[in-house]
Backbone as CSV, one residue per row, in Angstrom:
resi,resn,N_x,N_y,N_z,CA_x,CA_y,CA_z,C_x,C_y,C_z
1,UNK,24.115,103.803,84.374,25.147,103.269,85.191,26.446,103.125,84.430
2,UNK,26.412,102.810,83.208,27.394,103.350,82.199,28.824,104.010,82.435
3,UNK,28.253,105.304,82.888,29.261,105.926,82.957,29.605,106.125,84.236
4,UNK,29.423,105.849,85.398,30.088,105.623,86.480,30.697,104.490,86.864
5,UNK,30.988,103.384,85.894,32.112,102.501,85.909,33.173,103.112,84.952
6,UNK,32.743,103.702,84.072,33.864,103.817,83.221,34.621,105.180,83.893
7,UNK,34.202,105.957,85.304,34.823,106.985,86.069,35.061,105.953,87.091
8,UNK,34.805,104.954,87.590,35.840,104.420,88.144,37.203,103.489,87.565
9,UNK,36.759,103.597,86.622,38.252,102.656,85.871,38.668,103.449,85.696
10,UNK,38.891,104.797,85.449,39.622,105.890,85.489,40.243,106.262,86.280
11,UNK,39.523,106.233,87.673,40.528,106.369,88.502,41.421,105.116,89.321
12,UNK,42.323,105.554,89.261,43.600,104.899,89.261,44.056,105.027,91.073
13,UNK,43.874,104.229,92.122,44.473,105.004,93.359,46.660,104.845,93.084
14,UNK,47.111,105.929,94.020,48.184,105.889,94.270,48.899,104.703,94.237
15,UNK,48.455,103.483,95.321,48.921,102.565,95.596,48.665,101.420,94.112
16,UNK,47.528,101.047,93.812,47.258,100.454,92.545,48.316,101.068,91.507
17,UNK,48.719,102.312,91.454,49.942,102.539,89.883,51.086,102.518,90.698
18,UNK,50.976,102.159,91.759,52.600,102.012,92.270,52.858,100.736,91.847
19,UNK,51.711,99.698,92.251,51.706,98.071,92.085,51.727,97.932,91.346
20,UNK,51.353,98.228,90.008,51.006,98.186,88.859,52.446,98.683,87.593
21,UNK,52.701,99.598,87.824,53.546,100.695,87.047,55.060,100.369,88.042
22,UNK,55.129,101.334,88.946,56.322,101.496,89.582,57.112,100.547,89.823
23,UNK,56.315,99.784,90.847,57.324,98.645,91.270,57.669,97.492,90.062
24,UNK,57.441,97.026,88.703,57.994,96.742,88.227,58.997,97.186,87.387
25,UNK,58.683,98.141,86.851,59.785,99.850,86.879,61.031,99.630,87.806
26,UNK,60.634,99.924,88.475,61.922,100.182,90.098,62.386,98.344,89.786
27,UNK,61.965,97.781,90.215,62.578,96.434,90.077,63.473,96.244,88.770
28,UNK,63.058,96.439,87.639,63.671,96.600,86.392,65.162,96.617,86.722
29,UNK,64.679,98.457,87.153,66.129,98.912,87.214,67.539,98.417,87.795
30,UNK,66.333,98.366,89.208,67.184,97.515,90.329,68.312,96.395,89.866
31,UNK,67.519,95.749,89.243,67.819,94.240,88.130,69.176,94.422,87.411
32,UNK,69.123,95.947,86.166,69.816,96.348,85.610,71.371,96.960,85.930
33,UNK,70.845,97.645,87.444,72.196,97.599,87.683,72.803,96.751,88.375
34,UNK,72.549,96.024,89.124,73.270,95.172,89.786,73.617,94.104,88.474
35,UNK,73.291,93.935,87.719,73.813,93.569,85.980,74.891,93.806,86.020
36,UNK,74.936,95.125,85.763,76.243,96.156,85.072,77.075,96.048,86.236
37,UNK,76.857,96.218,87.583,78.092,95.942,88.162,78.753,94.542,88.488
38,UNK,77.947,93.613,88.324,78.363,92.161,88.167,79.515,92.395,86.861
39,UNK,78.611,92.408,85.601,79.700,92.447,84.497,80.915,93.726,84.435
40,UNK,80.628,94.696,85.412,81.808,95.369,85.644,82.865,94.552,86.554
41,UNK,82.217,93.186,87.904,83.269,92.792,88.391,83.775,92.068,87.983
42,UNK,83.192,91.125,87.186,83.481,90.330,85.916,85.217,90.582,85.542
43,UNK,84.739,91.907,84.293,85.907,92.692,83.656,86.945,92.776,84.666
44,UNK,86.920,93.452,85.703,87.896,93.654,86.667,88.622,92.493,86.776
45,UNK,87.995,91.485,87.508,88.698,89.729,88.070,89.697,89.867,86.736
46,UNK,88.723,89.685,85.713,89.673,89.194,84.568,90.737,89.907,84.250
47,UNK,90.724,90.981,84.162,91.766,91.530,83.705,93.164,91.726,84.765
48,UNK,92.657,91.708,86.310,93.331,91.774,87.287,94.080,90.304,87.273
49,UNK,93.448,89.020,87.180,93.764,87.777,86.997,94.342,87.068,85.700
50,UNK,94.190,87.689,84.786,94.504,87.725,83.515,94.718,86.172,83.108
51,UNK,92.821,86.625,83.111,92.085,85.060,82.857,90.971,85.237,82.479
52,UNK,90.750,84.850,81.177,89.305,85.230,80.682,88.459,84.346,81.035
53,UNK,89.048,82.727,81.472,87.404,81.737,81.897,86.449,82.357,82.910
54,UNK,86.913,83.429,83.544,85.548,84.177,84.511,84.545,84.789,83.603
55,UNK,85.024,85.184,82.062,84.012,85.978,81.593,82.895,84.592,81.191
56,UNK,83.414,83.653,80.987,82.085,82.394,80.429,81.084,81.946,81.770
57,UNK,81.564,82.474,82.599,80.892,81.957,84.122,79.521,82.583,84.319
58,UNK,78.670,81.855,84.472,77.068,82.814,85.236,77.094,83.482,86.439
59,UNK,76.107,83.857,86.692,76.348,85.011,87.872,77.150,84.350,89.342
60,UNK,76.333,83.255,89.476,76.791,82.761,90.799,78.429,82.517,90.819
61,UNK,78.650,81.593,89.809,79.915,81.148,89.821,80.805,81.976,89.734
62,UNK,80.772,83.767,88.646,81.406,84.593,89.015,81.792,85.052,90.491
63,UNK,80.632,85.172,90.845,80.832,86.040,91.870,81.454,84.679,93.095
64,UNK,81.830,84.276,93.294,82.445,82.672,93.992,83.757,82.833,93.874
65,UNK,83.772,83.087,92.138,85.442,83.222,91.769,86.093,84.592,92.268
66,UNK,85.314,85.618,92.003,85.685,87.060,92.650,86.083,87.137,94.231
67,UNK,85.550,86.288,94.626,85.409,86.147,96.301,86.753,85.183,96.665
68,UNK,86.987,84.092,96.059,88.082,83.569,95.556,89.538,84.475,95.684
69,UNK,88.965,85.170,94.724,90.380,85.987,93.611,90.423,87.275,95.122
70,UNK,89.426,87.734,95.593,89.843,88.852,96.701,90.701,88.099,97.881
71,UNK,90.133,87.370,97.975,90.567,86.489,99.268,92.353,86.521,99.617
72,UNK,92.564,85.941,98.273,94.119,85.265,97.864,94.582,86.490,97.860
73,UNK,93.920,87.965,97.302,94.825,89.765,97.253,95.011,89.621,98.975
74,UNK,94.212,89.505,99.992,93.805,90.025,101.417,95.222,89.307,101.463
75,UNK,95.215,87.991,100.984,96.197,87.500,101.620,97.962,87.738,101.710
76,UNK,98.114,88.069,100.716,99.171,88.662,99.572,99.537,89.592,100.545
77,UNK,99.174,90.797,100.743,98.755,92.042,100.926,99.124,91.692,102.784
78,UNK,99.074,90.904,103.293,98.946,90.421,104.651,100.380,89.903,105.008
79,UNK,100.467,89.124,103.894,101.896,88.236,103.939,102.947,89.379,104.382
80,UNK,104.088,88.798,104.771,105.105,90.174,105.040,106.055,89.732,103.697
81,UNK,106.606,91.543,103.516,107.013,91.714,101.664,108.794,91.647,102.442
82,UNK,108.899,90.371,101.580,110.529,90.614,101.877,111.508,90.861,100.749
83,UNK,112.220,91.950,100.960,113.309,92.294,99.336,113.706,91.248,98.852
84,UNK,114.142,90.073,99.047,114.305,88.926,98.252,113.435,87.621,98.875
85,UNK,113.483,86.802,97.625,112.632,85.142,97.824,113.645,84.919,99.081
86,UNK,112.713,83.832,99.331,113.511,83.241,100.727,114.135,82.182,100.323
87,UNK,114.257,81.647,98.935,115.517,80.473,98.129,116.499,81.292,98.455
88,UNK,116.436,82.470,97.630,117.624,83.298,97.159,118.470,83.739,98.655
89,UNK,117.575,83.817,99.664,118.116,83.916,101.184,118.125,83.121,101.402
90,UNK,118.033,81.732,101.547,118.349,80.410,102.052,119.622,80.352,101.551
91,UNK,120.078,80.725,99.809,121.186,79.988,99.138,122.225,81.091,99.757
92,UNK,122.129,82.745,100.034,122.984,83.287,100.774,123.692,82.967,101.928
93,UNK,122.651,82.416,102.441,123.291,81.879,104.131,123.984,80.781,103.898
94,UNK,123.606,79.919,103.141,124.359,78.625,103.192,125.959,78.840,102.451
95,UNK,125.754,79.710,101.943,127.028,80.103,101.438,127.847,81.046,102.451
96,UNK,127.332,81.812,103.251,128.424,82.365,103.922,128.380,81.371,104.947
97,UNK,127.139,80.269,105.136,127.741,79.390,107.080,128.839,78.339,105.971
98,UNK,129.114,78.136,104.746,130.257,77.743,104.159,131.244,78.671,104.307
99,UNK,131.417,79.663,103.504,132.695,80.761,104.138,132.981,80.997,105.356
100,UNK,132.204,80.702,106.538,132.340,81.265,107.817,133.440,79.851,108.137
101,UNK,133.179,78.555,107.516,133.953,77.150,107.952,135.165,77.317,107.388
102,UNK,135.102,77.754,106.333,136.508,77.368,105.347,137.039,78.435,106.435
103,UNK,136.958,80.003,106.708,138.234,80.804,107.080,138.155,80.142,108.923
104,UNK,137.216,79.842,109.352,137.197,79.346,110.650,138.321,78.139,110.612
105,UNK,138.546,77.238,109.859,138.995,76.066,109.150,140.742,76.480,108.628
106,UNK,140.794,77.655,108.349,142.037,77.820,107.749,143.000,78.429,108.490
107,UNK,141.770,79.404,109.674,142.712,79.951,110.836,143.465,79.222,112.073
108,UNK,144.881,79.404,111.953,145.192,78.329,112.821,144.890,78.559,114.664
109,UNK,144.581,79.813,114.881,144.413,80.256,115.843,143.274,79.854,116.413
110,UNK,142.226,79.385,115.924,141.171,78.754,116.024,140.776,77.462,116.988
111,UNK,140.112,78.312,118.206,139.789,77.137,119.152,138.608,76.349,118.056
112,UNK,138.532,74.639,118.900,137.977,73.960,118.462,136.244,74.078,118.291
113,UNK,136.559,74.090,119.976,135.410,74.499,120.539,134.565,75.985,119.866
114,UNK,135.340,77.072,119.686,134.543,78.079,119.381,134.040,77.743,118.044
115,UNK,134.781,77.011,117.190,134.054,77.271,115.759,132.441,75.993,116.216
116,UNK,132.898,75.203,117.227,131.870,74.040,116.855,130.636,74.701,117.724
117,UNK,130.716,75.719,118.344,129.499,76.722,118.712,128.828,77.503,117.802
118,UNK,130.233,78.147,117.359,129.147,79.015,115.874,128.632,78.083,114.988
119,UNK,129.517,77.250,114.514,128.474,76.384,113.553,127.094,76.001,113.851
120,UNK,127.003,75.440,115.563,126.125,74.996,115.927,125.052,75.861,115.923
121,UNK,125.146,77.196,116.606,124.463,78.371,116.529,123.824,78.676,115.076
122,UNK,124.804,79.030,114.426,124.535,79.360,112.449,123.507,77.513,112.135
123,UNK,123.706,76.768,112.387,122.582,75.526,111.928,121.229,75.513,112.386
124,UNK,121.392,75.978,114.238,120.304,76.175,114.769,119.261,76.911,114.126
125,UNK,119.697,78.334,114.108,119.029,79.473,113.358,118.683,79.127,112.061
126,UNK,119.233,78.577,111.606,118.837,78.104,109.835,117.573,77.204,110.102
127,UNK,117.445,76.317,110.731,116.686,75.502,111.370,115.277,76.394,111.558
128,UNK,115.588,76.840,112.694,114.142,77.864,113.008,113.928,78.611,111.557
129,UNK,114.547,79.059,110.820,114.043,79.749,109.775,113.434,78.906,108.589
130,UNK,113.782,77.618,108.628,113.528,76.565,107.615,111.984,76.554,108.665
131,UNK,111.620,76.138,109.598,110.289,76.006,110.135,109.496,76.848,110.057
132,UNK,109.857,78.062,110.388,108.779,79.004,109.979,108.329,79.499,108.766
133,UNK,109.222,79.131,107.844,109.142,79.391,106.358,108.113,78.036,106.016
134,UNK,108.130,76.724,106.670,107.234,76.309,106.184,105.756,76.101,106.846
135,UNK,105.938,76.831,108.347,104.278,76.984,108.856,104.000,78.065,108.026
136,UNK,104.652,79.607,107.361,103.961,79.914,106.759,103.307,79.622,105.182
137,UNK,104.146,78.431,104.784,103.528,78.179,103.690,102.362,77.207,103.934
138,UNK,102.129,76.333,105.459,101.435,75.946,105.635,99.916,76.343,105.817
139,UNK,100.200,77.300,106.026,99.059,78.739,106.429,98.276,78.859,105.332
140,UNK,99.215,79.334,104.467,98.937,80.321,103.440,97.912,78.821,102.509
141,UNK,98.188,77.877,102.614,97.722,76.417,101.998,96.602,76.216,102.492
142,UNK,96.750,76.323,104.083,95.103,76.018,104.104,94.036,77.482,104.532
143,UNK,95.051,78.548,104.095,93.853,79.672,103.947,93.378,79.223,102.063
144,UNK,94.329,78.902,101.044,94.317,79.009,99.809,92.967,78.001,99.358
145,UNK,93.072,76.461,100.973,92.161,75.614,100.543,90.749,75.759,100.941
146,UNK,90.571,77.068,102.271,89.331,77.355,103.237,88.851,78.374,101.669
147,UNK,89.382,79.185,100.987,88.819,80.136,100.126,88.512,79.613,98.614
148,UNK,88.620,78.134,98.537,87.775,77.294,97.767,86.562,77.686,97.456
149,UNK,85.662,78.035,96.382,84.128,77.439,96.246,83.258,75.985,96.377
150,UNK,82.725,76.287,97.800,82.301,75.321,97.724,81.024,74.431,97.261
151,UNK,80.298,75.320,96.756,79.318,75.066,95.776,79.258,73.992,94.397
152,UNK,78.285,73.330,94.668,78.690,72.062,93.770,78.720,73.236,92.516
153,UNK,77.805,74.259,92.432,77.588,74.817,90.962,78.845,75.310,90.392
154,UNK,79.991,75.132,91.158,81.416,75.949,90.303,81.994,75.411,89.018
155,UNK,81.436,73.801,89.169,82.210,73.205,88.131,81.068,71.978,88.097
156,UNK,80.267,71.999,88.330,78.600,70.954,87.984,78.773,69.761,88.624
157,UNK,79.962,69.519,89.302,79.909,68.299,90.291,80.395,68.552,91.983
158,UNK,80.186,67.614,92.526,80.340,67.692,94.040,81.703,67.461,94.401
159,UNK,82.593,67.144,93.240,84.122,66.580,93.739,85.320,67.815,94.163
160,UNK,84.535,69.014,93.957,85.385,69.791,94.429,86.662,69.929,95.593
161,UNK,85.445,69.786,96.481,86.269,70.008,97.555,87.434,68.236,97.971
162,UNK,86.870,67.437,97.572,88.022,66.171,97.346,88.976,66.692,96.357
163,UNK,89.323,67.370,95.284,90.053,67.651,94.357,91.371,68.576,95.655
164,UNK,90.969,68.976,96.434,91.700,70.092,97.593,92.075,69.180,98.259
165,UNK,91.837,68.542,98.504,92.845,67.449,99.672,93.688,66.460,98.886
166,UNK,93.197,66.373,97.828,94.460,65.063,97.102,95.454,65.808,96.280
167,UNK,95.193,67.238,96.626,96.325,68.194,95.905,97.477,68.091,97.390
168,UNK,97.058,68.319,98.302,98.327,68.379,99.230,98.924,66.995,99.013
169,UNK,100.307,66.970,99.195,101.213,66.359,99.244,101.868,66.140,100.669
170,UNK,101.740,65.045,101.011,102.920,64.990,103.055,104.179,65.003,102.561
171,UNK,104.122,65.907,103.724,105.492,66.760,103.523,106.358,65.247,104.408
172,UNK,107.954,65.399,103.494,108.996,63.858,104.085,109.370,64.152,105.150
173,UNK,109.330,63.108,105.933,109.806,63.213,107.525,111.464,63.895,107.910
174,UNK,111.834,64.449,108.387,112.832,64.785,108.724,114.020,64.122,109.217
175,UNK,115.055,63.499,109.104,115.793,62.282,109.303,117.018,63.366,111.038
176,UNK,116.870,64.269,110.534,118.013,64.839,111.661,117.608,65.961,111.924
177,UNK,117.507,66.616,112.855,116.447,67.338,114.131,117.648,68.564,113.780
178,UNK,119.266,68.244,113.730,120.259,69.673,113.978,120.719,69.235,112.312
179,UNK,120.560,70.792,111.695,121.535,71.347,110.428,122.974,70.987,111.020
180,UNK,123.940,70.322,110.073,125.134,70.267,110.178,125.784,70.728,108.707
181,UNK,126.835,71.681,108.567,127.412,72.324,107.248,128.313,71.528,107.084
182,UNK,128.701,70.747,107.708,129.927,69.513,107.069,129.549,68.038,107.258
């Protein structure tokens, strides 16, 4: 009887060296690359962010911060690209609805009434542009605070997401509803 156990330990079925052999094989690999492309997204964040604390991070927390760091590009990328800051266009306008007063101001031909329309007009519009300049920074604040990690594991405590609300600041109440240039 000998030797017909030792011809069945020999044979090996298909499925037994798959279980056996393969699938920890195949898993290995599996393992290995999704490795290499973690520490390839790793490299990327960092160097794109040009910030090395992602390289000290473990897997989870990388990949949190990557998700993070894409989020804020989508957003960027979304925003509308204007040839100049909107200071540098705020401080333009206010300087010509000043030049528009002084020669309005110096011309003697000058109904009363018409300049106190354009002014009114030129304040209005400044107005609407001062508001929408700050719903979109309002936006952009609480997309910046929704793309938080919220995982206690980002930073080993639960205070995260309290750290995001005591960063906003209330914005000061507004004392006068119409821009006036004089």
């Amino acid at each position: 009887m000998a030797p017909q156990n030792s011809n069945q330990t020999a044979f090996v079925s298909k499925t037994q060296h798959y279980l056996k052999v393969k699938k920890p094989l195949l898993e290995r690999q599996r393992r290995a690359r999704m490795n290499k492309c973690l520490d390839t997204l790793k490299t990327l964040v960092a160097e794109f962010q040009g910030d090395d604390a992602i390289l000290r991070m473990d897997k989870a927390e990388m990949l949190e911060a990557a998700l993070v760091f894409m989020r804020k590009e989508v957003v960027k990328q979304q925003a509308p690209v204007s040839p100049l800051p909107m200071d540098s266009f705020k401080n333009g306008y206010m300087n010509a609805v000043s030049e528009i007063s002084r020669v309005m101001a110096c011309t003697p031909a000058m109904s009363v009434e018409v300049g106190k329309t354009v002014m009114t007009h030129l304040g209005v519009e400044f107005q609407r542009m001062l508001q929408s300049d700050q719903q979109s920074q309002q936006q952009a604040t609480q997309l910046e605070s929704a793309s938080r990690p919220l995982s206690p594991a980002s930073s080993g405590y639960h205070s995260d997401t309290e750290e995001s609300e005591a960063a906003v600041s209330p914005k000061p109440a507004q004392s006068s509803s119409m821009w006036r240039p004089w």
